[in-house]
C-alpha positions as CSV (number, residue, x, y, z in Angstrom):
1,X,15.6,3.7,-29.0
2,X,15.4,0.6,-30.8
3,X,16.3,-2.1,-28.0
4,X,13.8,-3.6,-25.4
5,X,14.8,-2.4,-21.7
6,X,13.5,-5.1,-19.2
7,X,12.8,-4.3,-15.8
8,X,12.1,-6.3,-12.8
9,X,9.3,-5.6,-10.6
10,X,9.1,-6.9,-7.1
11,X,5.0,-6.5,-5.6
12,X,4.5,-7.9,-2.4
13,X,0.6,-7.8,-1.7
14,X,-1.8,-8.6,0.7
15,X,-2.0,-12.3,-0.2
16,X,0.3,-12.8,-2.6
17,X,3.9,-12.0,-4.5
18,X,4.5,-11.4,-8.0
19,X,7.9,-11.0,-9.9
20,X,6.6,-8.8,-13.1
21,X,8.3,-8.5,-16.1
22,X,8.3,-5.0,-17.5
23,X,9.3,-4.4,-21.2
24,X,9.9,-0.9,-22.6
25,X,10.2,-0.5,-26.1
26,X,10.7,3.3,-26.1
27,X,6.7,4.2,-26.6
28,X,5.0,1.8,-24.7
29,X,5.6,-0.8,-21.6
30,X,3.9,-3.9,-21.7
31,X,3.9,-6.0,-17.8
32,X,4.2,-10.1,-17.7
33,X,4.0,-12.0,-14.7
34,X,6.3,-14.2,-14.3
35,X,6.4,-15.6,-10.9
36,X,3.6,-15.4,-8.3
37,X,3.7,-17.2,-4.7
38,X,1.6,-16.7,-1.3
39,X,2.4,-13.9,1.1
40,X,0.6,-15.1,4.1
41,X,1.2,-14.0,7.7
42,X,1.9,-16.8,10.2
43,X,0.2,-17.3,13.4
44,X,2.9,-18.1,16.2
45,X,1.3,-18.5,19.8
46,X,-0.9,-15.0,19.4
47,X,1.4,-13.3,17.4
48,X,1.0,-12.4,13.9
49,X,4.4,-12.8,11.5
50,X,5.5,-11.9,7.7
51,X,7.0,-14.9,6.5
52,X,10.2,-13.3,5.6
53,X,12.5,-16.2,4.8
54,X,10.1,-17.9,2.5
55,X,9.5,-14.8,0.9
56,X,13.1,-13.8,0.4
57,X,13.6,-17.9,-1.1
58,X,11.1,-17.0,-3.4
59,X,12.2,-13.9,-4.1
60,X,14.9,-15.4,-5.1
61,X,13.3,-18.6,-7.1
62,X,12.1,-15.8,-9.3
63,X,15.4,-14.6,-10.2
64,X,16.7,-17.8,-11.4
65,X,13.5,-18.0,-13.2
66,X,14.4,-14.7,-14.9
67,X,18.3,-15.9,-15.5
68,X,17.0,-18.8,-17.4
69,X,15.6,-16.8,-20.2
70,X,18.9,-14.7,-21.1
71,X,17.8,-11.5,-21.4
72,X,19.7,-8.5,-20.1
73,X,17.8,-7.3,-17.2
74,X,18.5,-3.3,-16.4
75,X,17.6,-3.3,-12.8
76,X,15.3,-4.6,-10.2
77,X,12.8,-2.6,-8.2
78,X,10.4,-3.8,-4.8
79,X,7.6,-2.3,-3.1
80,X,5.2,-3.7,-0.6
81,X,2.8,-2.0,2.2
82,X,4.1,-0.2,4.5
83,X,4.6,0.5,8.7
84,X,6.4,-3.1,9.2
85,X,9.9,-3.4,9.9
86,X,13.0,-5.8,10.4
87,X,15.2,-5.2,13.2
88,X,19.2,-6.3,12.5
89,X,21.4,-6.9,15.0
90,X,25.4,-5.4,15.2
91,X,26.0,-8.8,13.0
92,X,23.3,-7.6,10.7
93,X,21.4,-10.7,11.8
94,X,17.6,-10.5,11.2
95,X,16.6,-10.5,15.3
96,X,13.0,-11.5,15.0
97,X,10.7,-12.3,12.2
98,X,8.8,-8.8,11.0
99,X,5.5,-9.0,12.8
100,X,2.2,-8.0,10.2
101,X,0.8,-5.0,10.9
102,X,-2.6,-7.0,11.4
103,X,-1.3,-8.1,15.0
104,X,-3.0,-7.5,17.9
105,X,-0.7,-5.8,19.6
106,X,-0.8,-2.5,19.2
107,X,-4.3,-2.2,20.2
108,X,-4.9,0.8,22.9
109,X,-1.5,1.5,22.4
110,X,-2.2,5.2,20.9
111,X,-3.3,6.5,24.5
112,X,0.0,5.2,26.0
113,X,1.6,7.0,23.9
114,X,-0.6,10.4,24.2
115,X,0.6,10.0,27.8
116,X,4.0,10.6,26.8
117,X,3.8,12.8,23.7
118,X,0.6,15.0,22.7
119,X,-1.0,13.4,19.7
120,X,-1.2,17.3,18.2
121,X,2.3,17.4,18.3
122,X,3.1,14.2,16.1
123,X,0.5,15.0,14.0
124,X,1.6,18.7,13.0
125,X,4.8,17.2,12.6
126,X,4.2,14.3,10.2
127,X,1.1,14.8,9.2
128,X,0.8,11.5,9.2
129,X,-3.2,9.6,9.5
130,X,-3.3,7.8,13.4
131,X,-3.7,4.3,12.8
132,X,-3.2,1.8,15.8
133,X,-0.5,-0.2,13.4
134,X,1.5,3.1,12.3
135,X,5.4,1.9,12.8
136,X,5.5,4.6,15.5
137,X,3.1,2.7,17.5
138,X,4.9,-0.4,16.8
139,X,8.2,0.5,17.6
140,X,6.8,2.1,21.1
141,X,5.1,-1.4,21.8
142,X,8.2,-3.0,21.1
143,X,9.9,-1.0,23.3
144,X,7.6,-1.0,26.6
145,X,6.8,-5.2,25.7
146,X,9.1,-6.2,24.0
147,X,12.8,-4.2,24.9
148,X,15.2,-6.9,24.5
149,X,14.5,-6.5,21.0
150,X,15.1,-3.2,21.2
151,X,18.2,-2.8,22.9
152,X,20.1,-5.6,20.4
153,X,18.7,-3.7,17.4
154,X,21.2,-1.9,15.6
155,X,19.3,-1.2,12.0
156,X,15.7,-0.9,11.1
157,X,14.8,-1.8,8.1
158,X,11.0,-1.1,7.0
159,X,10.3,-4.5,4.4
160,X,11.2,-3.1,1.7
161,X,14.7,-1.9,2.5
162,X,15.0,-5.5,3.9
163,X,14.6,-7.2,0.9
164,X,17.2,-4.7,-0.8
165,X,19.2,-5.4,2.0
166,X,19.6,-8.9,1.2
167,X,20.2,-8.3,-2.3
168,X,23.1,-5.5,-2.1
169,X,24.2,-5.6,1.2
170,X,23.3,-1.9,1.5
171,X,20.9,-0.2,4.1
172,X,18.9,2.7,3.4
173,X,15.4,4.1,4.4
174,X,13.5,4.4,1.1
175,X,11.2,7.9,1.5
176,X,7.8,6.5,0.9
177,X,7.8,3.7,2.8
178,X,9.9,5.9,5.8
179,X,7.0,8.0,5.6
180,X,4.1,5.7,6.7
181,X,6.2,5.6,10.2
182,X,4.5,8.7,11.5
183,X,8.0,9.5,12.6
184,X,9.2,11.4,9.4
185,X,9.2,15.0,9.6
186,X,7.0,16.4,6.8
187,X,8.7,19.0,5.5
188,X,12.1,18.3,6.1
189,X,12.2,15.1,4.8
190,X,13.4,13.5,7.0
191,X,13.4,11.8,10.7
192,X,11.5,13.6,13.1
193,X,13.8,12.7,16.3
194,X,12.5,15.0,18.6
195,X,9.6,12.7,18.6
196,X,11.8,10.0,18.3
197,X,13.8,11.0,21.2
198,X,10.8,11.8,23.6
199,X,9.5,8.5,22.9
200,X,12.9,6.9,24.1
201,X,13.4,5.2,21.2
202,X,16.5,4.5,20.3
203,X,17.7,7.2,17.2
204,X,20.5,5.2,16.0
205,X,18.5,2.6,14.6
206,X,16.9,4.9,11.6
207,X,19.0,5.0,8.4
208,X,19.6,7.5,5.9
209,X,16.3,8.6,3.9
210,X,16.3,7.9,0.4
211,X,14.4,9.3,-2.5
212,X,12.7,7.1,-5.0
213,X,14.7,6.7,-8.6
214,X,18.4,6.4,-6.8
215,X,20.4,3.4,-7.1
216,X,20.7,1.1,-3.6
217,X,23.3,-1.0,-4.5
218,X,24.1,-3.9,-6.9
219,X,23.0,-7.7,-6.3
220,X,25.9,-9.3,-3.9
221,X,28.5,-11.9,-5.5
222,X,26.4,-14.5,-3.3
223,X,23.0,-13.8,-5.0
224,X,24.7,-13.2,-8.2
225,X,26.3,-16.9,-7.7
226,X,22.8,-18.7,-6.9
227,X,20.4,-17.6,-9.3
228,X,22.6,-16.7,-12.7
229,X,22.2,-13.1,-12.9
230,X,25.2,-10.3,-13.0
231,X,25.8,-7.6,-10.6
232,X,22.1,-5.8,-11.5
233,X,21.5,-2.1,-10.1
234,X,18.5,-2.4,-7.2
235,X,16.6,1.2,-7.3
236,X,14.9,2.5,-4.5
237,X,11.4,2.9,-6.2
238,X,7.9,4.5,-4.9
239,X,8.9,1.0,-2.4
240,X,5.5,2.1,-0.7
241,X,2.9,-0.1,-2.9
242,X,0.5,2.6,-3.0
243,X,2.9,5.2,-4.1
244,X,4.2,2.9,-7.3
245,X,0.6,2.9,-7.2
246,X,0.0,6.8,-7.1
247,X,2.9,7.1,-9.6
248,X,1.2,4.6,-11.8
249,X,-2.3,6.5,-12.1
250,X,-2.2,8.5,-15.1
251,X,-3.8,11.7,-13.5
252,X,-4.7,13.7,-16.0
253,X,-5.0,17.4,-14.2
254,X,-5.0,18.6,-10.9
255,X,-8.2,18.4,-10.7
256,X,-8.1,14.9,-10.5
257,X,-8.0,12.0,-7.7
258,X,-6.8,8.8,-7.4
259,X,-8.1,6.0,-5.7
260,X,-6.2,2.5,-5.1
261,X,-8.5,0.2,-5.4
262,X,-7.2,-3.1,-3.4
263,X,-7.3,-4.7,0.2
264,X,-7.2,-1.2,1.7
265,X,-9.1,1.4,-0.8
266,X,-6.5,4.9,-0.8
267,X,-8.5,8.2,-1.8
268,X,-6.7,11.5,-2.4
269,X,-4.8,13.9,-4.3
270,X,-0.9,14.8,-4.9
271,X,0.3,18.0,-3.5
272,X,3.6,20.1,-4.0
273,X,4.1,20.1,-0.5
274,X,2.4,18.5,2.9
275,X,-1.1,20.1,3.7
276,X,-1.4,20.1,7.9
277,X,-4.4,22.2,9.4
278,X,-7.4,21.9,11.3
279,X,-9.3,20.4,8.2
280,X,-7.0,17.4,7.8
281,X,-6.5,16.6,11.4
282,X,-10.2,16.5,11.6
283,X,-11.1,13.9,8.9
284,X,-7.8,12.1,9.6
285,X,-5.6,12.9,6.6
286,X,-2.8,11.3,6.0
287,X,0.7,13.3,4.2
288,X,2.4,10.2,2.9
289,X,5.6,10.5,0.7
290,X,5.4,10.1,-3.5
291,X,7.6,10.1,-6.1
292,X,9.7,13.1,-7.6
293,X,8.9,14.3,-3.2
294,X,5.2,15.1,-4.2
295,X,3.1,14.7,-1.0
296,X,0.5,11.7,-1.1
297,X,-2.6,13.6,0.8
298,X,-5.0,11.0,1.2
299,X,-6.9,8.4,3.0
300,X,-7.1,4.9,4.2
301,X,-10.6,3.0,3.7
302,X,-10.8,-0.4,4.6
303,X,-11.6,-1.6,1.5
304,X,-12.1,-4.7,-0.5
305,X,-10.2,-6.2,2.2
306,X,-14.3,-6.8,3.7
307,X,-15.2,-8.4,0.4
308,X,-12.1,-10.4,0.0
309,X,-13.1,-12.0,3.6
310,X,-16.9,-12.2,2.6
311,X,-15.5,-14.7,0.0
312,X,-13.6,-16.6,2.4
313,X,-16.4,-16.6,4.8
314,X,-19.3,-18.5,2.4
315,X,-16.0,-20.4,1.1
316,X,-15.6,-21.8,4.2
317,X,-19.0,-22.9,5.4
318,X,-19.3,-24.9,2.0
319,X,-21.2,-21.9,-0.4
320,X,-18.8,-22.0,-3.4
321,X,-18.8,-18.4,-4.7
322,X,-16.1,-16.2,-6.6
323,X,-15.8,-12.2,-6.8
324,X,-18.1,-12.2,-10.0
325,X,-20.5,-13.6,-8.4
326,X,-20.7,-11.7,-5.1
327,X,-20.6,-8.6,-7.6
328,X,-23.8,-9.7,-9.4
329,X,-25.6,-10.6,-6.6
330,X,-25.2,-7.4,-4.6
331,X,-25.9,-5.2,-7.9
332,X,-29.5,-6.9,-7.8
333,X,-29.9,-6.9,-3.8
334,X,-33.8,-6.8,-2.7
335,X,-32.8,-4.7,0.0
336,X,-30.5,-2.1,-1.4
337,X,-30.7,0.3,2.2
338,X,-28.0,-2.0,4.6
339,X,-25.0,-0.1,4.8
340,X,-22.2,-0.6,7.2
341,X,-18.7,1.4,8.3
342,X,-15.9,-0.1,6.6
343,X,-13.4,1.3,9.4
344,X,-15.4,0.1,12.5
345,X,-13.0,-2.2,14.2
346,X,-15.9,-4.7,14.1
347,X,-14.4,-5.1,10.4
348,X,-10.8,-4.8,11.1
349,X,-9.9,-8.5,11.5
350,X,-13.4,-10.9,12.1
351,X,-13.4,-14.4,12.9
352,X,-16.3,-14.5,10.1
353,X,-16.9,-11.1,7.8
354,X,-20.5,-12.0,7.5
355,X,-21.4,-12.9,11.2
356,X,-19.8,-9.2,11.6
357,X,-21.7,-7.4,9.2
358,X,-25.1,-9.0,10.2
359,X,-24.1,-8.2,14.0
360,X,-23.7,-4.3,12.5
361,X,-26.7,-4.1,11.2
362,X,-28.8,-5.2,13.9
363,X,-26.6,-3.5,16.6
364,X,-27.3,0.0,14.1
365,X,-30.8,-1.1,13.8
366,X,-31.4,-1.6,10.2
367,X,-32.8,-5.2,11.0
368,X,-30.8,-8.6,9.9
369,X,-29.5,-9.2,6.5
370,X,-29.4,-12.6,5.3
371,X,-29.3,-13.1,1.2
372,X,-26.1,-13.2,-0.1
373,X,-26.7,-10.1,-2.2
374,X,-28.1,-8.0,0.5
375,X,-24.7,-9.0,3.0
376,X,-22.7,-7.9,0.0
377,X,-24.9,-5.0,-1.1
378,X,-24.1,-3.3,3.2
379,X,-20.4,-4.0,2.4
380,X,-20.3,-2.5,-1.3
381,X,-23.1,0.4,0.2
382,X,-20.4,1.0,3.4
383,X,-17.4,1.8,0.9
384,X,-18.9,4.0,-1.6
385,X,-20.0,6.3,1.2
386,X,-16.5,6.1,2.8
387,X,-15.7,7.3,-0.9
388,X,-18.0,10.1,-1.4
389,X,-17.4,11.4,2.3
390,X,-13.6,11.2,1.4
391,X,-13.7,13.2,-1.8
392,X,-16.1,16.0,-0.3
393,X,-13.5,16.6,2.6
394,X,-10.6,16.8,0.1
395,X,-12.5,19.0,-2.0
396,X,-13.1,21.2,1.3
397,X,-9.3,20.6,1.8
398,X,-7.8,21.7,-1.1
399,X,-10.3,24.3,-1.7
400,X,-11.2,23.4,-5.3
401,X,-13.8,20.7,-6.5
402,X,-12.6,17.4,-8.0
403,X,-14.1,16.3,-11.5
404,X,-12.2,13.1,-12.1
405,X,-11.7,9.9,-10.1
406,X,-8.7,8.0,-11.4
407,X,-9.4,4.5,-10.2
408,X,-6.6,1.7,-10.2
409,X,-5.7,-1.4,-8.9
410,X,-7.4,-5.2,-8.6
411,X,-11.1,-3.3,-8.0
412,X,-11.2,-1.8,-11.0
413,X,-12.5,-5.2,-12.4
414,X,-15.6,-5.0,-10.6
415,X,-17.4,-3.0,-12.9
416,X,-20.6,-2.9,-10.4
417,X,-18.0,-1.5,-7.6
418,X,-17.4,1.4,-10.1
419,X,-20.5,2.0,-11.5
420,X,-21.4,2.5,-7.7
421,X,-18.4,4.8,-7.4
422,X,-19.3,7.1,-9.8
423,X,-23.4,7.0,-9.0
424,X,-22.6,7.7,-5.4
425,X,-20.0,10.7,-5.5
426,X,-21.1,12.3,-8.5
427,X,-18.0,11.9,-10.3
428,X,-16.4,10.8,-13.7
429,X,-14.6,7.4,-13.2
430,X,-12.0,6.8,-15.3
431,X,-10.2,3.3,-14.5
432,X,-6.8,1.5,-15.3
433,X,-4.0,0.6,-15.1
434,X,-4.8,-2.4,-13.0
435,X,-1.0,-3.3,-12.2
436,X,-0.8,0.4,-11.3
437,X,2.3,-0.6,-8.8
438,X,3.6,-2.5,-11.4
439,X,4.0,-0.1,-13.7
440,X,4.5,3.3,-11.0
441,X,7.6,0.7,-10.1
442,X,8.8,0.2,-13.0
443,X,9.0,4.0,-14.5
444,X,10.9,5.0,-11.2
445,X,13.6,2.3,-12.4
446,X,13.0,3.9,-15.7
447,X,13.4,7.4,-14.5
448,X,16.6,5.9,-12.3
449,X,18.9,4.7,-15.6
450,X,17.7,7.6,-17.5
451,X,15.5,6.3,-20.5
452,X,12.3,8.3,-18.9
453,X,12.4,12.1,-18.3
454,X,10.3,12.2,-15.6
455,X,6.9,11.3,-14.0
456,X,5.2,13.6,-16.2
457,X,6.4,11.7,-19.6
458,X,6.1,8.1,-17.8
459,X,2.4,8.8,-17.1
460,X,1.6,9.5,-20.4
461,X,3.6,6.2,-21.5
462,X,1.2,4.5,-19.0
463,X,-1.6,5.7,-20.6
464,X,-0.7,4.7,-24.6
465,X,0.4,1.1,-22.9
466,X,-2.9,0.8,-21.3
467,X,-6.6,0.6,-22.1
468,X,-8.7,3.0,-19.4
469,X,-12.8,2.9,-19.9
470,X,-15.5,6.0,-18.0
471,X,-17.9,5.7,-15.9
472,X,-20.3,8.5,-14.7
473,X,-23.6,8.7,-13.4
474,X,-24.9,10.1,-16.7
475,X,-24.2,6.3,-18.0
């Protein structure tokens, strides 16, 4: 193979976009960014939006960026989280701007819906982790609040699909990202609409599940026409960020797991196929889809999501301090002991992260923190636990231990934050890629035209392309 194949990869995160450029040479793939802009939710009345129109314009701004350096492009890929949706009318007309999954709506919502439908049920079905914002929970609040909305709606798209919707024209339900629903059936595949259908939801609005590495469609004459590009295959991806993520981690055996190091922190292991018992309904384990149909059996942690809002918290009341420094300062706490739960809804969405952790400690009694260090030593203390807890009930799960933590994502640049890891759980860390999505996205396109075998081969690219370093709590 001696030309370059360039890739585009779409990441929509928690605060931000980024168009990356990936470049495959045959051996290696090296990731550029090349455009970045805000992703921000927007505050209507109470109601938390995306921002999907600005997003899609800069969506496209990046493309014309792209056409302006004339080089042949092979195909595009997007992923971003999952559970949110767009809702098309019969027009295909975007109904309502997507609400963000952080709204308030859905809260109590899971015991209306154990009213209707046994929570067992859904679970043994989908195997799916209950979390208030689950699309399933969504959908059902959109329906008993909201059924207008409902009863126009002729497509739902999840946010992926609905970017890939405006660029082809075509509509499909991408596997991963179908998956986070909790109305996908686990082991058929597929939509669950039994569920669906005791719910009274209305069936006809779920499209065809698609696995990651096929080909959507092409970009439409009109986008073609206003940013310079030619009629570029779109590829359904991992279009669930955390599995491009997942598919990104070069996991080394199977006694390996990964962890997603971001907003949200995501723990687990693959597995051939969906693993629902007794085990993983009682510490909340979540079968997600992955690439090449591997099952994603994992966690969700709220993660760096509590640092990111300590930051914004001292930001705001006039203390001036970045990541690095909330790092340093919590490695040399006075008071190491504070701890908190990342996932008590105290944390979920604060007014002020630190006025919330301090309330938690003194509500717990471990008395009142008030250095910066010791506030962000409870936070950093409160997810490694989460962490070790998570890998000892997967290792009761899956019945074997777990040597290796592969640790990706953002995170991973807090060296102190996996020091920690490894100290606390007793396990070898082993970090990188940090653009994990990035680069799970842009072997499925890979995988998709045919220059990569498989996930197998385009993990071990990933790991020649990258640089990884160990931790352990022997160093």
């Amino acid at each position: 193979m001696n030309d370059i194949v360039y890739n585009l990869a779409f990441d929509f995160g928690a605060s931000s976009g980024r168009l990356m450029l990936s470049k495959f040479d045959g051996e290696k793939i090296d990731v550029e960014e090349v455009y970045r802009f805000p992703n921000e939710p927007v505050k209507i009345g109470q109601t938390l939006y995306w921002d999907f129109l600005r997003l899609f314009h800069e969506l496209k701004n990046g493309l014309k960026l792209i056409s302006k350096r004339k080089i042949k492009i092979s195909s595009i890929g997007i992923d971003t989280w999952g559970v949110d949706y767009g809702l098309l009318d019969k027009n295909d007309q975007l109904i309502s701007n997507p609400i963000h999954y952080r709204d308030q709506r859905t809260n109590g919502i899971i015991k209306d819906v154990e009213k209707i439908l046994p929570l067992e049920k859904i679970y043994n079905v989908t195997g799916i982790q209950f979390m208030e914002f689950n699309t399933i929970f969504q959908l059902y609040c959109d329906l008993t609040r909201r059924p207008e909305l409902l009863n126009n709606a002729r497509t739902l798209l999840f946010m992926p699909d609905l970017f890939n919707f405006y660029l082809t024209h075509e509509k499909y339900n991408e596997y991963t990202v179908a998956s986070t629903s909790q109305m996908l059936d686990a082991e058929k595949k597929d939509w669950a609409i039994d569920l669906i259908k005791k719910l009274n939801l209305p069936e006809g609005i779920f499209q065809k599940i698609l696995m990651p590495g096929k080909i959507i469609g092409y970009l439409s004459k009109e986008i073609q026409e206003e940013t310079g590009l030619s009629d570029i295959p779109v590829i359904s991806v991992g279009s669930h960020d955390t599995a491009s993520a997942v598919a990104g981690t070069p996991i080394e055996n199977g006694s390996s797991a990964y962890l997603i190091c971001g907003t949200w922190s995501l723990l687990g292991v693959e597995s051939e196929s969906p693993i629902i018992n007794e085990n993983t309904k009682k510490y909340n384990f979540t079968n997600e889809g992955g690439v090449e149909g591997f099952i994603r059996l994992l966690k969700n942690i709220n993660g760096l999501w509590i640092i990111q809002q300590l930051k914004q918290s001292w930001n705001s009341s006039g203390i001036k301090i970045g990541f690095p420094e909330i790092s340093q300062m919590a490695s040399k706490a006075k008071h190491e002991e504070f701890i908190i739960n990342p996932d008590d809804k105290l944390f979920m969405a604060p007014l002020n992260m630190v006025e919330a952790i301090k309330q938690y400690c003194l509500q717990t009694g471990q008395g009142l923190p008030e250095e910066i260090g010791d506030i962000a030593r409870a936070a950093y203390n409160g997810i490694v636990e989460q962490y070790r807890n998570c890998v000892n009930n997967l290792e009761e799960i899956i019945g074997k231990d777990i040597d290796t933590i592969h640790m990706v994502g953002g995170g991973i640049q807090d060296k102190f934050l996996c020091k920690l890891t490894a100290d606390t759980t007793g396990k070898t860390v082993v970090t990188g890629p940090i653009e994990a999505s990035v680069y799970g996205n842009s072997i499925v396109q890979l995988i998709g035209l045919g220059f990569i075998k498989d996930l197998k081969e385009g993990r071990k690219i990933i790991k020649i392309s990258i640089e990884q370093e160990r931790y352990s709590i022997f160093n």
